[in-house]
C-alpha positions as CSV (number, residue, x, y, z in Angstrom):
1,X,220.5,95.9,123.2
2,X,223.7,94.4,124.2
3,X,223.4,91.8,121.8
4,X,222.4,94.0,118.9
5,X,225.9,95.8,119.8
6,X,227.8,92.8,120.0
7,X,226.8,91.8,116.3
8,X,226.9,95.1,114.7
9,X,230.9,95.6,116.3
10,X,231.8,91.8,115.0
11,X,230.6,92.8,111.5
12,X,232.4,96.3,111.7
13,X,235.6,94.5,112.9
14,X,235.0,91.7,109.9
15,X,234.6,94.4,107.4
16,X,237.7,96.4,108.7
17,X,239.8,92.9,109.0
18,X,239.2,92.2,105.3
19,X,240.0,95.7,104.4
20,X,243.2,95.7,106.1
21,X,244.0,92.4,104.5
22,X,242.8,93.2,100.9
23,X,245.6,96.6,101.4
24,X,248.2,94.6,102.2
25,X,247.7,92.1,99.7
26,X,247.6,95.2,97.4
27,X,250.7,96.7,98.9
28,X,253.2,94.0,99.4
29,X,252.2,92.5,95.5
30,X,252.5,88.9,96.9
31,X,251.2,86.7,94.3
32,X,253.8,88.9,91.5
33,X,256.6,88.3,94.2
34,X,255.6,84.4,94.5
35,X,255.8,84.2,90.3
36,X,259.0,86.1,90.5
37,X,260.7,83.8,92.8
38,X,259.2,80.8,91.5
39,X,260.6,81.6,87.5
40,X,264.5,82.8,89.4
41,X,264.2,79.7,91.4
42,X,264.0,77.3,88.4
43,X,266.1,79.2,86.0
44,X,268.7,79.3,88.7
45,X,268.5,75.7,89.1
46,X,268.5,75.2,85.3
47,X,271.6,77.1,85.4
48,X,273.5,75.4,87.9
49,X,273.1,72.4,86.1
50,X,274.4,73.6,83.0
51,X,277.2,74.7,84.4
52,X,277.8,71.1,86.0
53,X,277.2,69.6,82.9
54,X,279.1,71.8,81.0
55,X,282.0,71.4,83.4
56,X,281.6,67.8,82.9
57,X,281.7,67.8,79.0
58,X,285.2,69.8,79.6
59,X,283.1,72.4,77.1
60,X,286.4,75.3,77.3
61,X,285.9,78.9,78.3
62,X,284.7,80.3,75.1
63,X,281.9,78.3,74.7
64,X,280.7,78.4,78.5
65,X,281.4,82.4,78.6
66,X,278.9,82.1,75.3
67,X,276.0,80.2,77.0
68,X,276.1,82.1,79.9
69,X,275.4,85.1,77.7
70,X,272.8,83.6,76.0
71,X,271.2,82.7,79.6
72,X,271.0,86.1,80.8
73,X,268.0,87.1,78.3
74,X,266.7,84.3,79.2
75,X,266.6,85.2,83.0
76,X,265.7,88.3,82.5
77,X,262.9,87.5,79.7
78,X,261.4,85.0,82.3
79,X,261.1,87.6,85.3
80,X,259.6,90.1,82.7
81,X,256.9,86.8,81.3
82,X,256.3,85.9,85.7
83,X,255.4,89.7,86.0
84,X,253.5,90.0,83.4
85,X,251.6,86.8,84.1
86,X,251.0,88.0,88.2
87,X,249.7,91.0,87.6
88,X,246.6,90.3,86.3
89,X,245.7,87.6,88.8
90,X,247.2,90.2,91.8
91,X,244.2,92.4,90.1
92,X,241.2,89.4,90.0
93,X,242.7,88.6,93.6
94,X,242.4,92.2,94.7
95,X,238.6,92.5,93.0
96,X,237.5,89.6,94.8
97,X,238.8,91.3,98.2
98,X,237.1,94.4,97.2
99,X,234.0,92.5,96.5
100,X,233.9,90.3,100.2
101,X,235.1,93.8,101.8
102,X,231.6,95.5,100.0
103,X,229.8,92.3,101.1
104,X,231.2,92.3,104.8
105,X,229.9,95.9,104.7
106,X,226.4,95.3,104.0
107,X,226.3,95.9,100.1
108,X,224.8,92.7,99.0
109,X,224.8,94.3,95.0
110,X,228.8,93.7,95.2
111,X,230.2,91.6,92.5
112,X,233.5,90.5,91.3
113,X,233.3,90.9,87.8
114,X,236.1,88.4,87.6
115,X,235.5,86.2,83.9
116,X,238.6,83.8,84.4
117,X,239.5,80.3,83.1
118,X,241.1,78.9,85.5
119,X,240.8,77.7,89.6
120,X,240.8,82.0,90.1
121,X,237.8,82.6,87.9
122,X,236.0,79.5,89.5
123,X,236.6,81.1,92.9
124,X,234.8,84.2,92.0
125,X,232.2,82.9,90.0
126,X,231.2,80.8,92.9
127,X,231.3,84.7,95.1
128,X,228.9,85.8,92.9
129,X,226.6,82.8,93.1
130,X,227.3,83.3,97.0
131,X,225.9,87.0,97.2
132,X,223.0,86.2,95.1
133,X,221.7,83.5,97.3
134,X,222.5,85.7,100.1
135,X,220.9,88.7,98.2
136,X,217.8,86.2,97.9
137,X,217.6,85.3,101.3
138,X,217.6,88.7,102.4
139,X,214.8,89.9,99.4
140,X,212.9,86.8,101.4
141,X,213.6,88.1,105.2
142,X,212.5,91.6,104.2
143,X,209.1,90.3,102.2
144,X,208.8,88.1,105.3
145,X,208.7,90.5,107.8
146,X,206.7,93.1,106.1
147,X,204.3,90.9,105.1
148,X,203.9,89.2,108.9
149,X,204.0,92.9,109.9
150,X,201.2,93.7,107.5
151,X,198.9,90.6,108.4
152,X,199.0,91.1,112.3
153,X,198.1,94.5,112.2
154,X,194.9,94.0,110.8
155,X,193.6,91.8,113.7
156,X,195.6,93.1,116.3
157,X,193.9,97.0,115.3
158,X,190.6,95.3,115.8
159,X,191.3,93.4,118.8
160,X,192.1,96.5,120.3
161,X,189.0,98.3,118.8
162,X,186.9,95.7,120.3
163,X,188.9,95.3,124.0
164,X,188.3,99.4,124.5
165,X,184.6,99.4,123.0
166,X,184.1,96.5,125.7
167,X,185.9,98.2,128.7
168,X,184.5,101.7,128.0
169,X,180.6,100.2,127.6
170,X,180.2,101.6,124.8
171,X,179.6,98.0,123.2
172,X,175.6,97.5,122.3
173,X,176.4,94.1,122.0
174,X,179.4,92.6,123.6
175,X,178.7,89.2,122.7
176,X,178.7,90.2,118.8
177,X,181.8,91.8,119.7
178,X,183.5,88.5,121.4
179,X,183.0,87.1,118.2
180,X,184.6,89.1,116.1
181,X,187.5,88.9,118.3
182,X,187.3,85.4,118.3
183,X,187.6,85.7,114.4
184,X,190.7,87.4,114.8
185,X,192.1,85.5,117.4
186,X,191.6,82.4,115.1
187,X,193.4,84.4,111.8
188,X,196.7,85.0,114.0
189,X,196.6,81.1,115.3
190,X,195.8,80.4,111.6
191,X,199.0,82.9,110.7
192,X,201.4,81.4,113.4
193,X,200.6,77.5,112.3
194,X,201.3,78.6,108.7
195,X,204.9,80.5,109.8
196,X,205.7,77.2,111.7
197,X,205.0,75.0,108.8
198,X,206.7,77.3,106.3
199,X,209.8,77.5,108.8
200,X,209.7,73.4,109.5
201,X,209.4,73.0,105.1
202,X,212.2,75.2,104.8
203,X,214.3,73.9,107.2
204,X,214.0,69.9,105.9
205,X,212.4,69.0,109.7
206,X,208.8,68.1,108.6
207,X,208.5,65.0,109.5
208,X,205.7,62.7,107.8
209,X,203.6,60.0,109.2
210,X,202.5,57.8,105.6
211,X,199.8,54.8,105.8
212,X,198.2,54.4,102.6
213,X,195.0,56.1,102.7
214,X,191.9,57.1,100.1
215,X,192.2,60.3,98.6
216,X,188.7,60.8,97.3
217,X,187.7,60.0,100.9
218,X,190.1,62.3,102.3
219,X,188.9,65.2,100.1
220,X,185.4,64.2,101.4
221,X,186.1,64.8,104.9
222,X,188.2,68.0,103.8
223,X,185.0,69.3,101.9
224,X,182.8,68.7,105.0
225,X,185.3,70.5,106.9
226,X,184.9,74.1,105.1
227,X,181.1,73.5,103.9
228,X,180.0,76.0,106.5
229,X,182.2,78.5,105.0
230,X,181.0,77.2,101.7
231,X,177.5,77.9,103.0
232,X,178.1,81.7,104.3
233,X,178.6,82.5,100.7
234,X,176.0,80.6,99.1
235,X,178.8,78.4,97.3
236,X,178.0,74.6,96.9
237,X,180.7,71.8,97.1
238,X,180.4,69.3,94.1
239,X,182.6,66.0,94.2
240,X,183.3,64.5,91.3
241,X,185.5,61.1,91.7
242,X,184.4,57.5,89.6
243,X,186.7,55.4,92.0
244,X,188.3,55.3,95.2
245,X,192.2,55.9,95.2
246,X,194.7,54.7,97.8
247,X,198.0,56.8,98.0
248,X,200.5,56.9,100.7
249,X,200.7,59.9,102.2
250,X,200.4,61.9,105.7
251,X,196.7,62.4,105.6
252,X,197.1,65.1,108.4
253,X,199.1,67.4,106.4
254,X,197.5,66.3,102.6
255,X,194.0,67.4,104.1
256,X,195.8,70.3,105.3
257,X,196.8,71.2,101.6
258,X,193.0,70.2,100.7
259,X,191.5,72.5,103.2
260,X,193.5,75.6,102.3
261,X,192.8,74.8,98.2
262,X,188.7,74.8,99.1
263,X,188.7,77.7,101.5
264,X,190.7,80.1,98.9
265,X,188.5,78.5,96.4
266,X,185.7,79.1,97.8
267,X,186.6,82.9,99.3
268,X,187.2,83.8,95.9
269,X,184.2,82.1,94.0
270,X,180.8,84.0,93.3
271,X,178.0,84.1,95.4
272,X,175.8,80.7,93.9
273,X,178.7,79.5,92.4
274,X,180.2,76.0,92.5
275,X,183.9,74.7,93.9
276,X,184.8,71.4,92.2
277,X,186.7,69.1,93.2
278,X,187.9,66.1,90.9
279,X,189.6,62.8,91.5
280,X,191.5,61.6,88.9
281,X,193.2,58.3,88.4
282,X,196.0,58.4,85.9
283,X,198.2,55.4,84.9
284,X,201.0,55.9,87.7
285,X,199.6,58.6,89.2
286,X,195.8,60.5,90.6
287,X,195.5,64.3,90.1
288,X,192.8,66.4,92.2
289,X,191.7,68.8,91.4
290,X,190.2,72.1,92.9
291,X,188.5,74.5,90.5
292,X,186.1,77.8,91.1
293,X,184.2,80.1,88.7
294,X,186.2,83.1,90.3
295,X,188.1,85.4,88.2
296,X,191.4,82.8,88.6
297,X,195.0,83.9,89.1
298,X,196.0,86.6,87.4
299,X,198.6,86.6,84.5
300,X,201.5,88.2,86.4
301,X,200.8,86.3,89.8
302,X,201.4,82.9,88.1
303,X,204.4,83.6,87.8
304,X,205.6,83.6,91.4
305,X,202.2,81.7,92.7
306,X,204.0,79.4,94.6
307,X,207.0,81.8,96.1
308,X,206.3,82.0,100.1
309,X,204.4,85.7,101.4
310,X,203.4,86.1,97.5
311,X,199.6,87.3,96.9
312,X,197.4,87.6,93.9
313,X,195.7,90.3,96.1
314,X,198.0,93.3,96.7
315,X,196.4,94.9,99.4
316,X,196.8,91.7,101.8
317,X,193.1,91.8,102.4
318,X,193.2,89.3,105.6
319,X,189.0,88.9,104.3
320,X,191.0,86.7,101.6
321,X,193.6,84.9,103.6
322,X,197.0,85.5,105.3
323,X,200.6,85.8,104.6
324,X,200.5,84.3,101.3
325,X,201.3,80.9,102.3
326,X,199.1,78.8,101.0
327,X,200.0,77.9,97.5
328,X,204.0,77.8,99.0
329,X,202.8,75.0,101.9
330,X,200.9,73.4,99.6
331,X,203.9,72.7,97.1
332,X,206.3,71.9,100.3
333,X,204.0,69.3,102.0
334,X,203.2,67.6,98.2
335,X,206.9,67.8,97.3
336,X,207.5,66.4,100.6
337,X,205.2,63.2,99.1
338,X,207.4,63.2,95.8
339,X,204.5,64.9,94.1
340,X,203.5,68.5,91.9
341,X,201.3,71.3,92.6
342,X,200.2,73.4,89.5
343,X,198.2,76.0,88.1
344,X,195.5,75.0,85.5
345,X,195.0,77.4,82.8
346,X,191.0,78.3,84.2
347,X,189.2,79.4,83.2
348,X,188.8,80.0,86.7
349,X,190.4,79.6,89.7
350,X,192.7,76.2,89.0
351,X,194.6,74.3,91.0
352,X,196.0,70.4,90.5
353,X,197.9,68.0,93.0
354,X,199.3,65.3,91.1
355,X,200.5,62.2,93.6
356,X,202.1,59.0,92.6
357,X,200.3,55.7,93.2
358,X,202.0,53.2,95.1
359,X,202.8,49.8,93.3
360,X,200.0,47.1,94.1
361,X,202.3,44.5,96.2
């Protein structure tokens, strides 16, 4: 609590240092003032040395009572121009302050409105840009947390359900019941590696161990790997892959991105259907490819497929996977390999990796 306390009072005390400053900057006019003094400063100058000159040149009184007329419009025209030209950068100054004093204050929707030409206009425009990347990241903290929120209440409920049904006896079978909870104990550790990965991708800290290794071998293993899943739901596995093809990559983390293409695959394929998986060798490059006779992605989930805690499935059915990380781990960890993760166009579920192959040395 004393933490919490700490932060809200620094922000209250940032928001009411910028207000105080963005007043007095209002107030005192400083920017018109600076113009103003700068214009009299060099027209003063100009004059003295007129004067000198003209004292110099022996120019007789007439004459120098004549140009000292003329000079007066001239001052007075230049600290009407300096005003004129302050006033509205005093006003683009003051909107910025008005816009950090909305921002300090928790209104992330504050912007300048400031279209200027010059180093002024660059300073606000680069605000704006400011707030929305902080309005971003907070649009991605809220998602975050309710979607972690959402996924660990499902297990967690039924964890309970099962620890009471077990400590009150009323379990028939408390062995069936262990199981289930073993189920959900294995979602949240599934849930928690995901976060960690999606944190350690975000952050730039993944670090990769490449040796050049065989893709269509590695989506072997990675097919063996979910087969009994495959086999719960009466889908088959089907390879298809007319070489082998070396790439150099983490294999830990590219089966990884394998495994979590098959087991949505094949959670969202019909009973009796079939998850492909092709291996395809292009001139500089192999695609797989992982492809189900499910409904595929729908049209306004594409979109934002690959954005992190993002679902085609709007009720977050945990039956279907967790979080929403997939498709957003599997992008990090094959950008990560300077590759590209996208959608096919189905029909189907689609999904294609496309790695670079290394040069034959």
């Amino acid at each position: 609590m004393t933490s919490t306390h700490t932060h809200d009072g620094g922000v209250a005390r940032s928001g009411v240092a910028l207000r105080e400053i963005g007043h007095k900057a209002h107030r005192m006019n400083r920017l018109g003032r600076r113009f103003l003094g700068a214009n009299l400063a060099v027209l003063g100058v100009a004059i003295l040395m007129i004067a000198v000159a003209a004292n110099e040149m022996f120019i007789n009184d007439h004459d120098r009572r004549l140009l000292m007329w003329v000079l007066v419009p001239a001052v007075l025209s230049a600290a009407m121009v300096a005003m004129l030209m302050a006033r509205p950068v005093a006003r683009d100054a003051k909107r910025i302050c008005d816009a950090a004093m909305r921002v300090a204050d928790g209104d992330l929707s504050a912007r300048t409105g400031v279209v200027r030409n010059d180093e002024l206009g660059e300073a606000a425009e680069m605000f704006d840009v400011m707030v929305d990347r902080l309005n971003a990241i907070e649009a991605e903290r809220s998602l975050m947390l309710s979607s972690i929120s959402h996924d660990l209440r499902t297990p967690l409920a039924a964890l309970r359900a099962a620890v009471e049904a077990i400590r009150d006896g009323v379990a028939e079978d408390p062995d069936l019941y262990l199981a289930g909870m073993e189920r959900q104990v294995r979602a949240l550790t599934f849930l928690v590696d995901d976060l960690q990965l999606h944190t350690r991708l975000v952050s730039g800290t993944l670090q990769l161990s490449r040796a050049r290794i065989d893709l269509t071998e590695l989506a072997d293993e990675s097919m063996e790997i979910v087969r009994p899943l495959a086999e719960s739901r009466s889908v088959k596995l089907l390879l298809e892959a007319t070489e082998r093809v070396m790439v150099d990559a983490d294999g830990s983390q590219l089966a990884r991105v394998i495994r979590n293409l098959l087991d949505n695959a094949i959670r969202h394929a019909p009973n009796g259907s079939v998850v492909l998986v092709q291996v395809v060798r292009n001139e500089r490059s192999v695609t797989l490819r992982v492809h189900d006779e499910g409904l595929g992605f729908p049209a306004e989930f594409r979109d934002r497929a690959f954005e992190p805690f993002t679902r085609a499935d709007p009720a977050r059915d945990t039956r279907t996977g967790t979080a929403g990380l997939g498709l957003s781990i599997a992008r990090g960890i094959v950008s990560a390999h300077n590759g590209t993760v996208v959608l096919g166009d189905g029909p189907g579920g689609d999904v294609r990796i496309s790695l670079p192959i290394p040069a034959v040395s």
